[in-house]
C-alpha positions in Angstrom: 41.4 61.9 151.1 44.7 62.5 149.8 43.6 62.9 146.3 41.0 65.5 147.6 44.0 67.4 149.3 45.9 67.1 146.0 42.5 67.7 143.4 42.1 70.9 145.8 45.7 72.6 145.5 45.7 72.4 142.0 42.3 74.3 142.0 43.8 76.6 144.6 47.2 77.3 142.6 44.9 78.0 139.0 42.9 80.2 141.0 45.7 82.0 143.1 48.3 82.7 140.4 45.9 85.2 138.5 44.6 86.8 141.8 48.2 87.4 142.7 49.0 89.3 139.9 45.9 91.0 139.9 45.8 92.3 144.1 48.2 93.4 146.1 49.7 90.7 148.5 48.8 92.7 151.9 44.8 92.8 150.3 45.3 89.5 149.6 46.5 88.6 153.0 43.5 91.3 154.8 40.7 89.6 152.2 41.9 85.9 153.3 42.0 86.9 157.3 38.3 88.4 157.1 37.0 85.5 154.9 38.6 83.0 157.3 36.9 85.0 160.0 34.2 84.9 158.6 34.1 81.4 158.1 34.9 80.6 161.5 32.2 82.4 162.7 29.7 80.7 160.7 30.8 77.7 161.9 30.2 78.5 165.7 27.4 79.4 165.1 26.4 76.1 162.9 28.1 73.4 166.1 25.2 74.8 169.2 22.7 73.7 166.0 24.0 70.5 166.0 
């Protein structure tokens, strides 16, 4: 699991550091809430499934 963790940060960080000079950090921080919302939701609606 670790080296998941570890495999995934790296792909993170290469994706990140161009986005971040690319968007403005408070889009950046508004894009990540609603996708995280987003995700959340999709997943409470995924658990009554199971």
């Amino acid at each position: 699991m670790r080296a998941h963790i570890g495999t995934m940060s790296k792909i993170e960080t290469a994706i990140a550091v161009p986005v971040r000079q690319i968007v403005h950090p408070a889009q950046l921080a508004i894009g990540s809430f609603i996708a995280l919302s987003g995700l959340a939701l999709l997943i409470i609606r995924l658990i009554p499934a199971l």
